[in-house]
N, C-alpha and C positions, 0 to 999 in steps of 0.2 A: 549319179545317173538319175534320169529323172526318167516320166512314163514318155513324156514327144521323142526320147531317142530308145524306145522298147523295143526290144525286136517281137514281131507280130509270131503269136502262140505261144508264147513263154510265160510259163508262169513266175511270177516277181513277190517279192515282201516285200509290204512299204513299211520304210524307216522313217519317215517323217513326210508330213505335208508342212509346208509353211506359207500361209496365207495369211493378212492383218485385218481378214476378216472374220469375225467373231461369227456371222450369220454363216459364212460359207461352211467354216467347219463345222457348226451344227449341223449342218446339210448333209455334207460329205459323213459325218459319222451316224447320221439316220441311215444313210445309204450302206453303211458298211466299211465304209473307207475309211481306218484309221490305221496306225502304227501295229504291225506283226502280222496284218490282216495278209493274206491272199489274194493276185489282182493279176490279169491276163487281157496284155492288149490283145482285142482279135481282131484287128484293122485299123490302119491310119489314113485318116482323111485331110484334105483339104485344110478344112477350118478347125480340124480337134482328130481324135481317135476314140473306135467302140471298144470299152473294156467289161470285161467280165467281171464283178464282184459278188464273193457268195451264188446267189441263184438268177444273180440278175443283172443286165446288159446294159450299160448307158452309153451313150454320147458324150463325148466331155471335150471343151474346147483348148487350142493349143495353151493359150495362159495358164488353163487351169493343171493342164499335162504337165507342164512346165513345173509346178509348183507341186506334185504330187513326185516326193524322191521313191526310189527302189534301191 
C-alpha cells in the first residue's frame, strides 16, 4: 500500500520509498521521511496529499505519494 491510497488521520510506517532519484531521497530523508519513520495523511488533494512527518506538514504530489509505501 502506498501513501495516494492512505486513509486520511491514520497513522502509517513507512517501509520503503522507491524512487531512482538519488536527489529526491536526500530530500525526503532531510525531511524525515525514511523507512520506520512515522507519517500521517491529513488530507488528499487533487494534485498530491498533506502529510504530517515528525513536526512538520508538507505537500507532496501523487507521484511522489505513490512512491512513498506504508
Amino acid at each position: 500500500m502506498n501513501l495516494a491510497s492512505a486513509i486520511e488521520g491514520k497513522e502509517y510506517i513507512i517501509r520503503d520509498i522507491r524512487t531512482d532519484d538519488e536527489e529526491l531521497d536526500a530530500f525526503l530523508f532531510s525531511l524525515g521521511c525514511y523507512s520506520g519513520e512515522p507519517i500521517t495523511v491529513i488530507s488528499h488533494r487533487n494534485s498530491g496529499c498533506v502529510v504530517s512527518i515528525k513536526d512538520g506538514r508538507y505537500n507532496i504530489d501523487n507521484q511522489l505519494a505513490s512512491a512513498i509505501l506504508i
